[in-house]
Jmol script that loads the backbone (N, CA, C; Angstrom):
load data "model"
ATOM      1  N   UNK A   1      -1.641 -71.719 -78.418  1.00  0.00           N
ATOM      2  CA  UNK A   1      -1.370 -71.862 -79.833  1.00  0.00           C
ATOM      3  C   UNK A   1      -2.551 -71.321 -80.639  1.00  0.00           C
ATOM      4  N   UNK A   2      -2.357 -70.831 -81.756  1.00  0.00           N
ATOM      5  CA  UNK A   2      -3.108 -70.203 -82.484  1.00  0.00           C
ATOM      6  C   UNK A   2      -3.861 -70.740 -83.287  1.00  0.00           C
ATOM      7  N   UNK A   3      -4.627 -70.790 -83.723  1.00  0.00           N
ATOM      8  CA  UNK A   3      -5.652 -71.904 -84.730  1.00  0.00           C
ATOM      9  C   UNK A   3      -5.676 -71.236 -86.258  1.00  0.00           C
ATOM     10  N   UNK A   4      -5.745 -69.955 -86.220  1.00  0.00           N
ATOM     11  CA  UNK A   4      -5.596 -68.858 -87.569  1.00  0.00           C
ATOM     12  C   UNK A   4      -5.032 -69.794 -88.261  1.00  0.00           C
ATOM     13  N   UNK A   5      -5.258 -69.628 -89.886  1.00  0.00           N
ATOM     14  CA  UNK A   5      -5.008 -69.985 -90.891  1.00  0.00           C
ATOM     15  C   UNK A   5      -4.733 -68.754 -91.902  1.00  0.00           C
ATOM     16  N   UNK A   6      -2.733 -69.058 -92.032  1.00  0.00           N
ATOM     17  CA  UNK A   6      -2.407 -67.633 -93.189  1.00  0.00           C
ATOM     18  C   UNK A   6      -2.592 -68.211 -94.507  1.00  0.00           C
ATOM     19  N   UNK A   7      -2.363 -67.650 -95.560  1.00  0.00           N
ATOM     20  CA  UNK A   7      -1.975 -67.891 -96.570  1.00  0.00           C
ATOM     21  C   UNK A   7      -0.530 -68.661 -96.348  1.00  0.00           C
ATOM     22  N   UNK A   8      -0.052 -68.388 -95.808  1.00  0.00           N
ATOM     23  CA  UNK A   8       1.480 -69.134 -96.345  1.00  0.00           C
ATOM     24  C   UNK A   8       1.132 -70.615 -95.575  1.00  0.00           C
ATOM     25  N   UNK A   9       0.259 -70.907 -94.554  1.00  0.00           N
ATOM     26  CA  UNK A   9      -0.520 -72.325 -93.856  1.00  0.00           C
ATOM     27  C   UNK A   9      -1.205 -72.814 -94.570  1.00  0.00           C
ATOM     28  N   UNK A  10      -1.930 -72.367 -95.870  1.00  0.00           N
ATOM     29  CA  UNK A  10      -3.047 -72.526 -96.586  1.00  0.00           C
ATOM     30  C   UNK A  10      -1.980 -73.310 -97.564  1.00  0.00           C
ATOM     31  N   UNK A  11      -0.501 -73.039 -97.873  1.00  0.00           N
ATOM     32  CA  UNK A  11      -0.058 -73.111 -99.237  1.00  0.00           C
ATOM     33  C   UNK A  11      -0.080 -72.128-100.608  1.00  0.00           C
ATOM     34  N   UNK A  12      -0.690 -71.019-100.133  1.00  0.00           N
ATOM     35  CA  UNK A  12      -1.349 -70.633-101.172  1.00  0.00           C
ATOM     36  C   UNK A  12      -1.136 -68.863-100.995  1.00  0.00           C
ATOM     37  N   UNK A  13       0.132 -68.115-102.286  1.00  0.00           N
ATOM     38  CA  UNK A  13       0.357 -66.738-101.997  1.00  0.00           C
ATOM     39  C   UNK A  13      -0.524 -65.636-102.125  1.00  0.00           C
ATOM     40  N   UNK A  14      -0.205 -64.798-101.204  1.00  0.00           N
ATOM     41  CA  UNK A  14      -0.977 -63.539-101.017  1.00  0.00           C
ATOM     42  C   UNK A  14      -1.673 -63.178-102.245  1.00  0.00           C
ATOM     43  N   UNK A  15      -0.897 -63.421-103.102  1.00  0.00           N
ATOM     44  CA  UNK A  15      -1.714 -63.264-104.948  1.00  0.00           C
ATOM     45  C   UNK A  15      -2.676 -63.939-105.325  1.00  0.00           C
ATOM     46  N   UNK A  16      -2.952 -65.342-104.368  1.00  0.00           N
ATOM     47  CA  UNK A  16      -3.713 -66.045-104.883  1.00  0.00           C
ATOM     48  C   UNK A  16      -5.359 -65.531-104.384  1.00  0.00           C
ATOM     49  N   UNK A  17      -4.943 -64.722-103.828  1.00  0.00           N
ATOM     50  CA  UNK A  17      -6.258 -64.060-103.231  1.00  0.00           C
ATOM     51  C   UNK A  17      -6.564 -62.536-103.265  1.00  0.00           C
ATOM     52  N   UNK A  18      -6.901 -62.165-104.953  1.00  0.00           N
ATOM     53  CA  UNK A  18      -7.209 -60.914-105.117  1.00  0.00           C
ATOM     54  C   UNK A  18      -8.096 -60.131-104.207  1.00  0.00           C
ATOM     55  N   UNK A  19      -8.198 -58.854-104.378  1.00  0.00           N
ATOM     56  CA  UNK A  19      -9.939 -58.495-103.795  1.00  0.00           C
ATOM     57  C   UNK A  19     -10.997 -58.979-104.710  1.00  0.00           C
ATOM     58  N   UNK A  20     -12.241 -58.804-104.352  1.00  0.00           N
ATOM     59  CA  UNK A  20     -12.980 -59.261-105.333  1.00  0.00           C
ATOM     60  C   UNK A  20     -13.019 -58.334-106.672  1.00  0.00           C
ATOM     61  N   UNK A  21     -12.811 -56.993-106.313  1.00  0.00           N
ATOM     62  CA  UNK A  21     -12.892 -55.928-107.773  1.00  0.00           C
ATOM     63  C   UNK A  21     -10.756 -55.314-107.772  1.00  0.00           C
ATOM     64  N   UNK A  22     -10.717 -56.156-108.858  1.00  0.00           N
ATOM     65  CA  UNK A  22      -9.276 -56.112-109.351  1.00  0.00           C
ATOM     66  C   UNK A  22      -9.295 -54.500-110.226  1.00  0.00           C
ATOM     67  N   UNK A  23     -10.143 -54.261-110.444  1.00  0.00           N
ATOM     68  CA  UNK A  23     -10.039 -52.771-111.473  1.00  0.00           C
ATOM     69  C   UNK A  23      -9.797 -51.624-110.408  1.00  0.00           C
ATOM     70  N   UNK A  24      -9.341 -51.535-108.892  1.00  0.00           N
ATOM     71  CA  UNK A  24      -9.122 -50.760-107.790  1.00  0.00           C
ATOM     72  C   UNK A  24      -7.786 -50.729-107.770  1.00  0.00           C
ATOM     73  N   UNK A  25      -7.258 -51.757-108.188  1.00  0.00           N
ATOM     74  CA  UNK A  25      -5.878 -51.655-108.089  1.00  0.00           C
ATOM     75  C   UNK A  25      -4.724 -50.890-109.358  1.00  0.00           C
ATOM     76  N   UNK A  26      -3.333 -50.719-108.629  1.00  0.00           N
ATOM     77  CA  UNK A  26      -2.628 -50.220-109.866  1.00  0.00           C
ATOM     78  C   UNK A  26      -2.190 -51.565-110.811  1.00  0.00           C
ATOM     79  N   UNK A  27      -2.829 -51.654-111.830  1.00  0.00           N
ATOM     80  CA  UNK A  27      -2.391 -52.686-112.566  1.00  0.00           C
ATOM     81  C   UNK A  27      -1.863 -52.136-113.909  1.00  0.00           C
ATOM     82  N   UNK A  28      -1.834 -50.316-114.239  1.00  0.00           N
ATOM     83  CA  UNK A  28      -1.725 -50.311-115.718  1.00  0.00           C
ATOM     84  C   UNK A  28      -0.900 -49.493-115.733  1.00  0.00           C
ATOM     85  N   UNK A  29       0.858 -49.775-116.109  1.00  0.00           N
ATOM     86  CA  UNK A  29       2.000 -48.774-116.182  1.00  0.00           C
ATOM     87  C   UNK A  29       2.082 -47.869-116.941  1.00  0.00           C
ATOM     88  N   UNK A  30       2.100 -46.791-116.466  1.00  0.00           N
ATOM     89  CA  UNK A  30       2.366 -46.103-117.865  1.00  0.00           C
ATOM     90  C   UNK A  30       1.640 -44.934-118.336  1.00  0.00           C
ATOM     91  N   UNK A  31       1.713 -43.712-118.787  1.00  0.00           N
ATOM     92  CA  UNK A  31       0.758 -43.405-119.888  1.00  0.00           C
ATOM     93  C   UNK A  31       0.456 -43.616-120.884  1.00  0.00           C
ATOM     94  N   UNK A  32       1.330 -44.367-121.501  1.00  0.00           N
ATOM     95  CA  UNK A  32       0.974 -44.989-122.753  1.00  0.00           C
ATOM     96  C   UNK A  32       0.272 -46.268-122.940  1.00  0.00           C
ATOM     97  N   UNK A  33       0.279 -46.708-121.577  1.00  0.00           N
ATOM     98  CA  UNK A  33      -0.689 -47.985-121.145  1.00  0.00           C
ATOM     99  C   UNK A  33      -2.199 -47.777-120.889  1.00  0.00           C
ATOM    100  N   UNK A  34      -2.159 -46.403-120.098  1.00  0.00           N
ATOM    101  CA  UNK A  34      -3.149 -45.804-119.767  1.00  0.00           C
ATOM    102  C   UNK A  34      -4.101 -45.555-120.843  1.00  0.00           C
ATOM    103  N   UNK A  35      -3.472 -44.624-121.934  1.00  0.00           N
ATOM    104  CA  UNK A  35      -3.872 -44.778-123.285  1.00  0.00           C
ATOM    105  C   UNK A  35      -4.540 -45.764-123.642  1.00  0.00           C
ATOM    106  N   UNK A  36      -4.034 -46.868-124.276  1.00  0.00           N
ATOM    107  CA  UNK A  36      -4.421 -47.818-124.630  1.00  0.00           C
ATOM    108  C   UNK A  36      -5.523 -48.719-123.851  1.00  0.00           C
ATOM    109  N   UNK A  37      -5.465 -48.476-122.511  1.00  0.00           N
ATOM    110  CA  UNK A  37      -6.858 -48.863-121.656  1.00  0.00           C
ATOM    111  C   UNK A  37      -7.639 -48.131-122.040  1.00  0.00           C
ATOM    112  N   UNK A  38      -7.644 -47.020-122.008  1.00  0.00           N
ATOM    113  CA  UNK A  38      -9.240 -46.138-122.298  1.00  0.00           C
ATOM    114  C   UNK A  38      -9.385 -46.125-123.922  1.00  0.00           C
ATOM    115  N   UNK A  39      -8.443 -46.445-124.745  1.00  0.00           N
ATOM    116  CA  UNK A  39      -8.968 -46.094-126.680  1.00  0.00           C
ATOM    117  C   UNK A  39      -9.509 -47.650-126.630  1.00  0.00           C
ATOM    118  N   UNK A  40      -8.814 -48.432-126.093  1.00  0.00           N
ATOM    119  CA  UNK A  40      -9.172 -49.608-126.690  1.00  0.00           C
ATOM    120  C   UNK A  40     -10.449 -50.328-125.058  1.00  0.00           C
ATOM    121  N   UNK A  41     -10.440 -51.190-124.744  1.00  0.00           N
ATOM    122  CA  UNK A  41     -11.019 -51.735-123.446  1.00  0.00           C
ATOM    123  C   UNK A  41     -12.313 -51.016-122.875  1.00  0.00           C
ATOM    124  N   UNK A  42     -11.845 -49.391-122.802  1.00  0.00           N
ATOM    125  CA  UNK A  42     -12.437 -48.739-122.302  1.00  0.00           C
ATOM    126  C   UNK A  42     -13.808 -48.320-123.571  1.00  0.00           C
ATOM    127  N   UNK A  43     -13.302 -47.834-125.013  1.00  0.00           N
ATOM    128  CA  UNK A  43     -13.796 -47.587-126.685  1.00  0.00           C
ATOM    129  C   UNK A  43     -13.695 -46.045-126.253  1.00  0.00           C
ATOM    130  N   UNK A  44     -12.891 -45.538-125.185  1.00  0.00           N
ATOM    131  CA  UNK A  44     -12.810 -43.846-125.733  1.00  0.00           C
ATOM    132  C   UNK A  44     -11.677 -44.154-126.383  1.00  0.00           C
ATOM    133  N   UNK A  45     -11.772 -43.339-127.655  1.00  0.00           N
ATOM    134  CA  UNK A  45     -10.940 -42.958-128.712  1.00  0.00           C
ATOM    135  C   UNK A  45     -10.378 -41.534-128.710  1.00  0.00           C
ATOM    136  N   UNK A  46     -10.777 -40.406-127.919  1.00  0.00           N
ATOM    137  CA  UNK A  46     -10.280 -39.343-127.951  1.00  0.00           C
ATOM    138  C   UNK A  46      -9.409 -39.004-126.785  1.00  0.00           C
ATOM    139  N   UNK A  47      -8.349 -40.053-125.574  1.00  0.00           N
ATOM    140  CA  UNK A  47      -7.728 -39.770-124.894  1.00  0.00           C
ATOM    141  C   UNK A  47      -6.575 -39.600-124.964  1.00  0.00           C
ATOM    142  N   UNK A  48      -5.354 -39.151-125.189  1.00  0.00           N
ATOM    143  CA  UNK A  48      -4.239 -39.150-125.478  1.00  0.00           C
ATOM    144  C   UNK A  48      -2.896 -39.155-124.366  1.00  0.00           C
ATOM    145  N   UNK A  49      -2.354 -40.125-124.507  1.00  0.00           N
ATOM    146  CA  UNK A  49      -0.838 -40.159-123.448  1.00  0.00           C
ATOM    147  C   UNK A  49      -0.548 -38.831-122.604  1.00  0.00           C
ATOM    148  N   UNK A  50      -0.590 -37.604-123.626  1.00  0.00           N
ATOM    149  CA  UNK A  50      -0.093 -36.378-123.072  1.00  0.00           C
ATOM    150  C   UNK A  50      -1.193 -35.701-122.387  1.00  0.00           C
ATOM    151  N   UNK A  51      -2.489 -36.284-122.711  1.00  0.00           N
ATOM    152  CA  UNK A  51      -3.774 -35.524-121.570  1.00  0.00           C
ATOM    153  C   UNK A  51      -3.459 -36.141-120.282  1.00  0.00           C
ATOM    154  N   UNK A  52      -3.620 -37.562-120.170  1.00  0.00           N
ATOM    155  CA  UNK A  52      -3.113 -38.480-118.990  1.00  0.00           C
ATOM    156  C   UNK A  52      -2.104 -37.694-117.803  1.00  0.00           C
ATOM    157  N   UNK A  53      -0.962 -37.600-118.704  1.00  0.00           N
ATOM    158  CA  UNK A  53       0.142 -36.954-118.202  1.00  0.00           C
ATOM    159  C   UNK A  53       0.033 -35.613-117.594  1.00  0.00           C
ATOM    160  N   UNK A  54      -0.624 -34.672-118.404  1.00  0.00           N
ATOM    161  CA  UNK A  54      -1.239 -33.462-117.911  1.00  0.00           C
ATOM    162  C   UNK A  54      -1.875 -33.288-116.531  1.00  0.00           C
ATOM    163  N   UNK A  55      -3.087 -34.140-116.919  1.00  0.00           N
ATOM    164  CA  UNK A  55      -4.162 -34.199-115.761  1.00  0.00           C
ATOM    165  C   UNK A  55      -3.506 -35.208-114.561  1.00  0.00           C
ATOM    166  N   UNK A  56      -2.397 -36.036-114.759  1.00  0.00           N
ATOM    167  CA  UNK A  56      -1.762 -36.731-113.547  1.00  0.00           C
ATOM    168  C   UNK A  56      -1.209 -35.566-112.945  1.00  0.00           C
ATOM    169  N   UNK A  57       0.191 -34.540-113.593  1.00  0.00           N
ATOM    170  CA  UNK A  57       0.540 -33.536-113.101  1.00  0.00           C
ATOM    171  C   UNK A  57      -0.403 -32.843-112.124  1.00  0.00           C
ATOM    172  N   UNK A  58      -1.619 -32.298-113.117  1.00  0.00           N
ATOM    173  CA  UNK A  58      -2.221 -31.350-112.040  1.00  0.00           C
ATOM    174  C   UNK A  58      -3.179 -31.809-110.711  1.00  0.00           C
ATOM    175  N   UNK A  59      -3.051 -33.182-110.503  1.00  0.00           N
ATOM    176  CA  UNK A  59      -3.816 -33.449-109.737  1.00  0.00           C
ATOM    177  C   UNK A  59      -4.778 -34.183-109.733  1.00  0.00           C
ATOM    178  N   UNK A  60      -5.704 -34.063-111.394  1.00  0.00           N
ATOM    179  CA  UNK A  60      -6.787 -34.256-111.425  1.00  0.00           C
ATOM    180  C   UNK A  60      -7.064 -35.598-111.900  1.00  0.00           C
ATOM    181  N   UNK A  61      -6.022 -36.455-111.779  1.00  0.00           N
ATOM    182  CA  UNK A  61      -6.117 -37.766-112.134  1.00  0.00           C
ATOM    183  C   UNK A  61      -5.103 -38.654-111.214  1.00  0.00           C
ATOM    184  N   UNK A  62      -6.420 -39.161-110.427  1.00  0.00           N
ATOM    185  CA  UNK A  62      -5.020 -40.534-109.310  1.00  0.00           C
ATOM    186  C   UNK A  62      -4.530 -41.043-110.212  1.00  0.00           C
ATOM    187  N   UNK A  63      -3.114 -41.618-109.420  1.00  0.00           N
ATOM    188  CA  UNK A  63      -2.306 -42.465-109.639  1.00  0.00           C
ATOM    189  C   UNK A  63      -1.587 -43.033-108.857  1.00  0.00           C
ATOM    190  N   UNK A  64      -1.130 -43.752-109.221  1.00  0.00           N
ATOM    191  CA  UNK A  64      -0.083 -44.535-107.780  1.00  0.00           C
ATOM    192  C   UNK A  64       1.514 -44.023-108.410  1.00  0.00           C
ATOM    193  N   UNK A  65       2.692 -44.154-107.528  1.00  0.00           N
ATOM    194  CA  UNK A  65       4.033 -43.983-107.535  1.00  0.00           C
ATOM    195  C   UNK A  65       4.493 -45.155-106.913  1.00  0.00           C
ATOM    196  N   UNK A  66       5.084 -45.761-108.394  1.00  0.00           N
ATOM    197  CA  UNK A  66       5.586 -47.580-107.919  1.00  0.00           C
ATOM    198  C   UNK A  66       7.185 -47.316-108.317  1.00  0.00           C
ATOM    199  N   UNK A  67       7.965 -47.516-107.653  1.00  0.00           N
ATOM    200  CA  UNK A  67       9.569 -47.440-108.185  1.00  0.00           C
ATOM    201  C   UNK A  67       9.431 -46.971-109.111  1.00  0.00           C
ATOM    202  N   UNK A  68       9.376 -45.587-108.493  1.00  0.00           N
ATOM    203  CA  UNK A  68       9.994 -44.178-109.894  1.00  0.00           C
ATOM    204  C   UNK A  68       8.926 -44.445-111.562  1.00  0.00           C
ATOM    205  N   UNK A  69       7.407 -45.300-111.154  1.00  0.00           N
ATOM    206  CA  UNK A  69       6.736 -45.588-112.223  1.00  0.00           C
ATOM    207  C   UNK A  69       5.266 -44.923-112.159  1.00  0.00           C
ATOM    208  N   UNK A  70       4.386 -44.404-112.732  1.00  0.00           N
ATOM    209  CA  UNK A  70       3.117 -43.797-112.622  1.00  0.00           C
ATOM    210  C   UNK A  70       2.320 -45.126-112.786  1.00  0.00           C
ATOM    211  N   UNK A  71       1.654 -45.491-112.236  1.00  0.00           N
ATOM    212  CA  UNK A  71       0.696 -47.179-111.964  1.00  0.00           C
ATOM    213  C   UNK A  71      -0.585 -46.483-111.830  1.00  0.00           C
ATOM    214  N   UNK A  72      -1.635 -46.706-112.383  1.00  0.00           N
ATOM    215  CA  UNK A  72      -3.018 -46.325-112.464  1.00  0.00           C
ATOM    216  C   UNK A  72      -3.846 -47.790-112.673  1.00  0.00           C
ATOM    217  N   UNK A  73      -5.166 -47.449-111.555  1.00  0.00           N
ATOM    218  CA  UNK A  73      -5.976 -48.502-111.838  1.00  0.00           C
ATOM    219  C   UNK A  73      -7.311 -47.794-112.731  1.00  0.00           C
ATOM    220  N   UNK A  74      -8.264 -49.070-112.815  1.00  0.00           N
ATOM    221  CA  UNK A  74      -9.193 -48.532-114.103  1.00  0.00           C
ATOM    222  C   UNK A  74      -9.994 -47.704-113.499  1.00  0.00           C
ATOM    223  N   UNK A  75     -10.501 -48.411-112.131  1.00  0.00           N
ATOM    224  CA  UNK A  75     -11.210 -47.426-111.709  1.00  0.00           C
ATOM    225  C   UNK A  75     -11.165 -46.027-111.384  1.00  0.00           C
ATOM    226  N   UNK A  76      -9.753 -45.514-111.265  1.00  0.00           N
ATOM    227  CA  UNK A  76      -9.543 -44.074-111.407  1.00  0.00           C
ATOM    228  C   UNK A  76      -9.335 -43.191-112.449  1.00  0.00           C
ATOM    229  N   UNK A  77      -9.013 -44.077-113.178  1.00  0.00           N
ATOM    230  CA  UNK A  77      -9.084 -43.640-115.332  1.00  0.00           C
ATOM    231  C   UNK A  77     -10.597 -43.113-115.634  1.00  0.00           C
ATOM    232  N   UNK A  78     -11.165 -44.566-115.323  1.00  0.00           N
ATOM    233  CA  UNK A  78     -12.857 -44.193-115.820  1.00  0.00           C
ATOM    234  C   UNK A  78     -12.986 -43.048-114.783  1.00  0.00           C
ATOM    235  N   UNK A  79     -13.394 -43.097-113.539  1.00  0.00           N
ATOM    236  CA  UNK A  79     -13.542 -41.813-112.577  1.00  0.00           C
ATOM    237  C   UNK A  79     -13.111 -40.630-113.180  1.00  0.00           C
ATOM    238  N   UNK A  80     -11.994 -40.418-113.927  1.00  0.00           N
ATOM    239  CA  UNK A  80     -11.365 -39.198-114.325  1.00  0.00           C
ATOM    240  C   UNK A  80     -12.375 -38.857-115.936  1.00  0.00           C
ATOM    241  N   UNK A  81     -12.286 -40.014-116.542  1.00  0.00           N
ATOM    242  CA  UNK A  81     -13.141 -39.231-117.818  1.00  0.00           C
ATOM    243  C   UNK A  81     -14.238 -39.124-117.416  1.00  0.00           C
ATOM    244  N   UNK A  82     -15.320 -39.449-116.187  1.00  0.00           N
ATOM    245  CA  UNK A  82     -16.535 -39.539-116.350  1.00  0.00           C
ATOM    246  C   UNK A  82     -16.414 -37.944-115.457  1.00  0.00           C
ATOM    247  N   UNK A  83     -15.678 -37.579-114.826  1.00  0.00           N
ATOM    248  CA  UNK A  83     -15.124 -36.054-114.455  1.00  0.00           C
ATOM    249  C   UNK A  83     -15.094 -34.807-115.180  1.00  0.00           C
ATOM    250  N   UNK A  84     -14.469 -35.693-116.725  1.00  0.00           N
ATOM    251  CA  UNK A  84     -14.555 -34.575-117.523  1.00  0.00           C
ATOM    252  C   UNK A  84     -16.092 -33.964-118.296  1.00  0.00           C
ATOM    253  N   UNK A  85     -16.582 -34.643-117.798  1.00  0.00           N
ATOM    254  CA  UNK A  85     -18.260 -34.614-118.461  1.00  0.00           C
ATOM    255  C   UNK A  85     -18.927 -33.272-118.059  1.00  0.00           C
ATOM    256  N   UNK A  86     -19.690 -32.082-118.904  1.00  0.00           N
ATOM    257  CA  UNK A  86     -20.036 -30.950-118.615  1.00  0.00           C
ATOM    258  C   UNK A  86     -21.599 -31.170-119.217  1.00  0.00           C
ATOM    259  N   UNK A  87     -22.271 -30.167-118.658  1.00  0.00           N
ATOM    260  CA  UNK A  87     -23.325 -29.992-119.140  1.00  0.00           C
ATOM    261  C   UNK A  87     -24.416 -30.455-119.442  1.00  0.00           C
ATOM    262  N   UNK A  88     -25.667 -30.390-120.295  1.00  0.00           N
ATOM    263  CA  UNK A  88     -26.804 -31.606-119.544  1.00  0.00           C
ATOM    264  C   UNK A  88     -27.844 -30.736-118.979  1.00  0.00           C
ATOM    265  N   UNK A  89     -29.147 -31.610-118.901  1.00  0.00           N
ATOM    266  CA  UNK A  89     -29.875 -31.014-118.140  1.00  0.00           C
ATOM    267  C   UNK A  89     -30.025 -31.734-116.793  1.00  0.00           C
ATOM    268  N   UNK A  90     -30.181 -31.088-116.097  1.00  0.00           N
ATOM    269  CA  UNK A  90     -30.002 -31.556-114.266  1.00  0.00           C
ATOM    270  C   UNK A  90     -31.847 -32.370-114.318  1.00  0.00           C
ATOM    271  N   UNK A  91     -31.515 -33.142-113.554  1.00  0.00           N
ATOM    272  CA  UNK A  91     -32.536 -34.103-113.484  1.00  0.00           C
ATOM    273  C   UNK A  91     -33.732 -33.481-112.179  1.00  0.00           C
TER     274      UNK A  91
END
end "model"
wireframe off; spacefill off
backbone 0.3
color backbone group
């Protein structure tokens, strides 16, 4: 017999036990959600639904594919604008 302890032995659902960094996951539907994470949460003000959408198309922005839905977590939003960053002097 097994001694392991699941979650469903514990009482307690698989949900009740995030990872420790929740911003890895797809938690934000949408491009227009997406939006609104980075103008507001994030304070970029110059991102727009249809850049999102763009840069999901070409590649250059993960995302997840949840029942026919585009799901993005933060950490790949921020990753993507801190991507778009040019120029500078090299350290």
């Amino acid at each position: 017999m097994s001694t392991r302890t699941t979650a469903r032995d514990a009482g307690t659902a698989a949900s009740d036990n995030p990872p420790e960094d929740r911003r890895v996951l797809p938690t934000i539907k949408g491009y227009e959600r997406a939006e609104a994470f980075l103008n507001g949460r994030a304070g970029i003000k110059v991102v727009t639904a249809r850049a999102i959408q763009t840069h999901t198309q070409r590649g250059t922005l993960k995302s997840f594919t949840i029942s026919n839905a585009r799901w993005f977590s933060e950490t790949d939003l921020m990753d993507w604008v801190m991507s778009l960053r040019e120029g500078g002097a090299s350290a």
